[in-house]
Backbone as CSV, one residue per row, in Angstrom:
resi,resn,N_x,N_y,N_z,CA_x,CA_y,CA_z,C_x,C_y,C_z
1,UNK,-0.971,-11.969,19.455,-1.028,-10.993,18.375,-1.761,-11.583,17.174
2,UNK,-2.775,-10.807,16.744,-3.038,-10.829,15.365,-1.832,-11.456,14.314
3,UNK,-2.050,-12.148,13.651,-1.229,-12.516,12.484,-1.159,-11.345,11.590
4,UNK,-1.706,-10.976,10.890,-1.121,-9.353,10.031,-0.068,-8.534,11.116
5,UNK,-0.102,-8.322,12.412,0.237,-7.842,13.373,1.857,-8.009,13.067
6,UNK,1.728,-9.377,13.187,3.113,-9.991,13.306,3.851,-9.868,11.517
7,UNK,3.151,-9.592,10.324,3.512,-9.105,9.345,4.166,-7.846,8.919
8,UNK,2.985,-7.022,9.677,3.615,-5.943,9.979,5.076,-5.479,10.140
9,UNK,5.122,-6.343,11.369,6.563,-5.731,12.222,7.669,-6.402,11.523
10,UNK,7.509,-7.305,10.034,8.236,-7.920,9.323,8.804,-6.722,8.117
11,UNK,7.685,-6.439,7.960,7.599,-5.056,6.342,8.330,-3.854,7.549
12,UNK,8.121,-3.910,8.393,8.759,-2.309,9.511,10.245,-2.811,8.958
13,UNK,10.597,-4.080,9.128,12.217,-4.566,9.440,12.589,-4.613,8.008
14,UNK,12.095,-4.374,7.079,12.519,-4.677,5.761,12.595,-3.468,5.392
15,UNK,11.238,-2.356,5.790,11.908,-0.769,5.515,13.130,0.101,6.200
16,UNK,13.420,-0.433,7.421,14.527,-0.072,7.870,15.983,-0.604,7.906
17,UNK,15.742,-2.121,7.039,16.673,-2.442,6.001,17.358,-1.339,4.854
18,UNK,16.063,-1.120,4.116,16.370,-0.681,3.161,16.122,0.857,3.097
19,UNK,16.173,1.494,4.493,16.685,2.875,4.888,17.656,3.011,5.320
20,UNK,18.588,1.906,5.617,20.425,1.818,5.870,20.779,2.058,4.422
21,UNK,20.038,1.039,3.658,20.666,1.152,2.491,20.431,2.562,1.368
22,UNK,19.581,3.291,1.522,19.309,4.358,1.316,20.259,5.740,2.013
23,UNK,20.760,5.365,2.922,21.784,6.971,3.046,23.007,6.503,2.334
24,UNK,23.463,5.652,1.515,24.425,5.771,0.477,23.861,5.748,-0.553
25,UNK,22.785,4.814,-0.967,21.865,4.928,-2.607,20.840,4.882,-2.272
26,UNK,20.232,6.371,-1.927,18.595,7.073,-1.996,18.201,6.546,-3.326
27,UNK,18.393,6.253,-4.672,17.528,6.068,-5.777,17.533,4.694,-5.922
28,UNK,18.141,4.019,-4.948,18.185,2.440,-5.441,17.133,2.240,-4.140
29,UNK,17.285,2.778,-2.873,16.077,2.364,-2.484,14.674,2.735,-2.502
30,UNK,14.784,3.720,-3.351,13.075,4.377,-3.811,12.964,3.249,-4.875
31,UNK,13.789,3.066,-5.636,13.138,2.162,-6.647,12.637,1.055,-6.050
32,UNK,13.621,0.200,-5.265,13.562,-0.909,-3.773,11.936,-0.718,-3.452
33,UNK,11.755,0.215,-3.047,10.727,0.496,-2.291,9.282,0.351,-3.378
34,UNK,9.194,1.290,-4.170,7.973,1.507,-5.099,7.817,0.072,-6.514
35,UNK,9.004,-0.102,-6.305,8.780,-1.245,-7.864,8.434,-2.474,-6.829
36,UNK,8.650,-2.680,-5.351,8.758,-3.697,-4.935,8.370,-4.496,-3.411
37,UNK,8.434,-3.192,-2.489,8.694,-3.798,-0.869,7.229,-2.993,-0.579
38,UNK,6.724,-2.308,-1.063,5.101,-1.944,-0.710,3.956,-2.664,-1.138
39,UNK,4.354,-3.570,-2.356,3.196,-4.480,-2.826,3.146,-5.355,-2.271
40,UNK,4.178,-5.426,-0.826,4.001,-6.783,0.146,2.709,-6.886,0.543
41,UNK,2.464,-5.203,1.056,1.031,-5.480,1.877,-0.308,-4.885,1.151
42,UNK,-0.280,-4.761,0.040,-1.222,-4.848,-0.981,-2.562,-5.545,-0.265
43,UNK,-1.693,-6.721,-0.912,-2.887,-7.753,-0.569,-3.869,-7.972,0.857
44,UNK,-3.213,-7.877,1.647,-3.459,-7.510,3.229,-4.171,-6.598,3.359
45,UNK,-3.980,-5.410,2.250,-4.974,-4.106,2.639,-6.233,-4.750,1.683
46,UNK,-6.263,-5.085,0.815,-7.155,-5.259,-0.285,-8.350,-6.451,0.578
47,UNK,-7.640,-7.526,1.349,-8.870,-8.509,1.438,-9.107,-8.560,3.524
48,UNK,-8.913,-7.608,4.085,-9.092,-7.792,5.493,-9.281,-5.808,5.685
49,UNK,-10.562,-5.925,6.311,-11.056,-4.622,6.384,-10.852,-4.207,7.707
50,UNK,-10.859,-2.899,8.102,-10.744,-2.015,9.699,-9.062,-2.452,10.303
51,UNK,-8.096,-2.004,9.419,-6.703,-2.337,9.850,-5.957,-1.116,9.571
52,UNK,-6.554,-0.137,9.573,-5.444,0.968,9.043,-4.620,1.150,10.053
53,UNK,-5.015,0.952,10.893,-4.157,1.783,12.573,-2.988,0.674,12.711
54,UNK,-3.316,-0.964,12.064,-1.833,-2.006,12.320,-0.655,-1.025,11.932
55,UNK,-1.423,-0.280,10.639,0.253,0.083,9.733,0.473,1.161,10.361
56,UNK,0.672,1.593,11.115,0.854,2.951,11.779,2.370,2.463,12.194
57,UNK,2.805,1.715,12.482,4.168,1.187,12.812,5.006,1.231,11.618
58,UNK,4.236,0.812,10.824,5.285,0.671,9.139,4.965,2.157,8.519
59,UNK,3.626,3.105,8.713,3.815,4.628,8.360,5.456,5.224,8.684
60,UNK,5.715,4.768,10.323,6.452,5.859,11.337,7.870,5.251,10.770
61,UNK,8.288,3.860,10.265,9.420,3.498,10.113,9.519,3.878,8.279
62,UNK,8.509,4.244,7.449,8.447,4.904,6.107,9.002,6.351,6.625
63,UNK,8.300,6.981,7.361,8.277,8.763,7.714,9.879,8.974,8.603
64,UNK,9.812,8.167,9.044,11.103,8.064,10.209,12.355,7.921,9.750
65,UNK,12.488,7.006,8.981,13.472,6.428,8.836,14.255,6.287,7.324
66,UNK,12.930,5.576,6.624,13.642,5.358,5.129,13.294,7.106,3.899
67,UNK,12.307,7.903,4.164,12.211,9.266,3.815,13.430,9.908,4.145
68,UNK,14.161,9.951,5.338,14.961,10.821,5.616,16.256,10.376,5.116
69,UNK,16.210,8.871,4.759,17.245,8.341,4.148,17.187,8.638,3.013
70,UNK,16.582,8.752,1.905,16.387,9.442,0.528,16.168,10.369,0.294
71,UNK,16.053,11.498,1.456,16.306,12.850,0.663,16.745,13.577,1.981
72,UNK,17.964,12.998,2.840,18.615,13.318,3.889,18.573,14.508,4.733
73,UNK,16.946,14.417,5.299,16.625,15.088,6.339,15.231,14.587,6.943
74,UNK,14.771,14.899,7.870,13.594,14.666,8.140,12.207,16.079,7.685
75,UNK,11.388,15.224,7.683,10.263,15.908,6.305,9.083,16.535,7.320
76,UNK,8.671,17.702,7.355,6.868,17.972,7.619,6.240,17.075,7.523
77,UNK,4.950,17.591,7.590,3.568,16.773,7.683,3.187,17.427,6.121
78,UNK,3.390,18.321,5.791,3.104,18.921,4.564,4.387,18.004,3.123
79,UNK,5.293,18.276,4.078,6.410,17.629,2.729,5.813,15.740,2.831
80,UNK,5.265,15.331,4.003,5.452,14.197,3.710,4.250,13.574,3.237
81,UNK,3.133,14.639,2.967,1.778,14.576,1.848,1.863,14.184,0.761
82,UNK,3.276,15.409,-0.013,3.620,15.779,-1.029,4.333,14.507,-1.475
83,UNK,5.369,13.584,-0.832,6.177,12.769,-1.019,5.255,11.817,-0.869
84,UNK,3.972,11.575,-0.931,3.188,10.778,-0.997,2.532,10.359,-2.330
85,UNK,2.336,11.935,-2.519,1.509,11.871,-4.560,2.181,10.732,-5.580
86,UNK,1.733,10.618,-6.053,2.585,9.728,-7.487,3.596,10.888,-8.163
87,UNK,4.522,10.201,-8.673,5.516,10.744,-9.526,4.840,11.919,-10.130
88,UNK,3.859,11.488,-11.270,3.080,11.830,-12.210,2.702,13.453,-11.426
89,UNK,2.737,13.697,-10.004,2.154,14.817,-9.644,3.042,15.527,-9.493
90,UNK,4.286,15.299,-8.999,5.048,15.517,-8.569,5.955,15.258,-6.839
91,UNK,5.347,13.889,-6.601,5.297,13.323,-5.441,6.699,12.306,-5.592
92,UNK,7.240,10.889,-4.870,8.005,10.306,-4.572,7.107,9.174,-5.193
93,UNK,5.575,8.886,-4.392,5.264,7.501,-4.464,5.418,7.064,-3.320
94,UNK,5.672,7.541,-2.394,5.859,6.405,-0.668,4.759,6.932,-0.128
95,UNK,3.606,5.996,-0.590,2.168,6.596,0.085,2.220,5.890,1.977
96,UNK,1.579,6.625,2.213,0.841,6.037,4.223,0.061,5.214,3.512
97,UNK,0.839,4.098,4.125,-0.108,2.720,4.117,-1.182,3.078,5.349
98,UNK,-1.180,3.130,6.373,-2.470,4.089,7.066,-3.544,4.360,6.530
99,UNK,-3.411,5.494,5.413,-4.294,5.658,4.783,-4.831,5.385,3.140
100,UNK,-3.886,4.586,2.361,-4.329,3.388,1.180,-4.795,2.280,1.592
101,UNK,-4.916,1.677,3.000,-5.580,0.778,3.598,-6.638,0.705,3.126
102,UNK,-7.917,1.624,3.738,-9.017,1.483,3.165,-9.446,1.819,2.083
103,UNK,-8.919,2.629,1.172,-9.235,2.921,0.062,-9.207,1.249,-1.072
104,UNK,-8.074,1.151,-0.676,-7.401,-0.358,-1.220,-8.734,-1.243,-0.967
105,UNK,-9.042,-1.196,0.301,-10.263,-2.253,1.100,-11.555,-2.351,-0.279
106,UNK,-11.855,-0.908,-0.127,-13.013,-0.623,-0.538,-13.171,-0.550,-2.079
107,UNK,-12.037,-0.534,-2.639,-12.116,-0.528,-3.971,-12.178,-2.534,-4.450
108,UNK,-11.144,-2.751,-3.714,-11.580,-4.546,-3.735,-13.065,-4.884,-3.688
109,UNK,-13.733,-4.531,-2.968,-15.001,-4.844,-2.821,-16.159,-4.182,-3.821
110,UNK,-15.924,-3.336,-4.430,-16.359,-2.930,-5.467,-15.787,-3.256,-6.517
111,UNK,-14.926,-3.882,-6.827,-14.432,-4.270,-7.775,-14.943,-5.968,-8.395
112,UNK,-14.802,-6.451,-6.952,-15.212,-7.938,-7.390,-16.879,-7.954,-6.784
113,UNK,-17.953,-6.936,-6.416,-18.910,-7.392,-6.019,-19.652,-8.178,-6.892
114,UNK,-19.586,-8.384,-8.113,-20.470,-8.695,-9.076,-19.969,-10.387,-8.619
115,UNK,-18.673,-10.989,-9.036,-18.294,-12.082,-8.660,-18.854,-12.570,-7.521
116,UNK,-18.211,-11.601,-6.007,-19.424,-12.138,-5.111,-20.443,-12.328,-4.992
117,UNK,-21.188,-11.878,-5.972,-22.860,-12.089,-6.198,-23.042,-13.238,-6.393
118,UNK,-21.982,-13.668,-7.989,-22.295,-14.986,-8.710,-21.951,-16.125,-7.489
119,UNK,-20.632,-16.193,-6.683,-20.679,-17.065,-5.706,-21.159,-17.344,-4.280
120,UNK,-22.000,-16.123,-4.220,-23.039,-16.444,-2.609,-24.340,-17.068,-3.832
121,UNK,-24.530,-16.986,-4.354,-25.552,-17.103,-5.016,-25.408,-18.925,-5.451
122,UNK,-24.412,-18.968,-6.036,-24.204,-20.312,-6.602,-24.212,-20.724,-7.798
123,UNK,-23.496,-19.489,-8.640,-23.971,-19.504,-10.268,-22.939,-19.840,-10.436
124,UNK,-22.772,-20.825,-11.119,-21.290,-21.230,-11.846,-21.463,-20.286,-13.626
125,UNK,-22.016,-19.901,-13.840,-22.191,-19.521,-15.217,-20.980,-17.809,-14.778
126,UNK,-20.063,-17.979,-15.505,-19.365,-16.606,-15.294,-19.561,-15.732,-16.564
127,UNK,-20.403,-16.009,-17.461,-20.306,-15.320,-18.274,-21.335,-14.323,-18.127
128,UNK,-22.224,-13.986,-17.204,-22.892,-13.262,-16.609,-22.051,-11.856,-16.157
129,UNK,-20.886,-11.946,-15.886,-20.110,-10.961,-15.147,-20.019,-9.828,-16.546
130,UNK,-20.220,-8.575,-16.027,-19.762,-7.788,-17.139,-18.748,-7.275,-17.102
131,UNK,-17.293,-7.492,-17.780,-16.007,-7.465,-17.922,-16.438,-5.428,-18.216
132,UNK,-17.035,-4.941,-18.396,-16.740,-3.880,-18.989,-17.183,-2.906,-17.649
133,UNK,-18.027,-3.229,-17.117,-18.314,-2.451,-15.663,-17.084,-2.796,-14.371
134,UNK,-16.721,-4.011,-14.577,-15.304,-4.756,-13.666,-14.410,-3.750,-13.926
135,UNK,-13.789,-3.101,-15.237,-12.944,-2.558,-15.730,-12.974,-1.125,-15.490
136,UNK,-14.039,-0.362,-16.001,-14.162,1.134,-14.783,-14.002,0.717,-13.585
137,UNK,-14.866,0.355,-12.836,-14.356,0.156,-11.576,-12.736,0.166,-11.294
138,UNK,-12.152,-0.489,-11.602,-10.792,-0.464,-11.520,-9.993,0.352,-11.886
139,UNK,-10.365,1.424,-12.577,-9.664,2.647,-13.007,-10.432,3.709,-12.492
């Protein structure tokens, strides 16, 4: 197995941890979840590209398991869009890692291309980078 592979099935066991713990305190494990147990694989999505399909295991144990534990039933394909949005929309915040994978990917790489420039290149001078184009990008 792939090493992320085997990460994976670590973050699956930690959401279905904390979907036991969710059919007595649904708001302690949304918080659990969004302030904390999804920025595991951040990074994983951000610097290793063509992996969306690993998380398809940790989607089904999010959709499966810890959703139905916080709002005690099982959800559509439509409700579980919706429970995807940010707060701010009126969503939950428990996005498909599935599909923030590549978005995540691709925004990394636009984000730091300028850096990668300076270091395939061999410029130690960083003051070349424009902090102000880095910064849209990121928003």
């Amino acid at each position: 197995k792939q090493w992320y592979q085997r990460r994976v099935e670590g973050w699956v066991k930690d959401v279905e941890e904390l979907a036991m713990i969710g059919t007595e305190e649904p708001q302690l494990a949304l918080s659990a979840y969004t302030k904390g147990v999804c920025h595991r694989w951040s990074y994983l999505q951000r610097t290793v590209g063509g992996i969306e399909d690993h998380f398809q295991p940790l989607e089904q144990a999010i959709r499966t398991k810890l959703i139905p534990a916080i709002v005690g039933r099982e959800v559509s394909n439509n409700e579980r869009d919706m429970i995807a949005l940010p707060v701010r929309y009126g969503g939950l915040g428990l996005q498909n890692p599935c599909i923030i994978a590549l978005r995540e990917y691709k925004a990394s790489l636009s984000i730091t291309e300028e850096l990668r420039n300076l270091i395939y290149t061999q410029d130690s001078d960083i003051t070349k980078l424009d902090h102000e184009t880095v910064r849209k990008k990121k928003d």
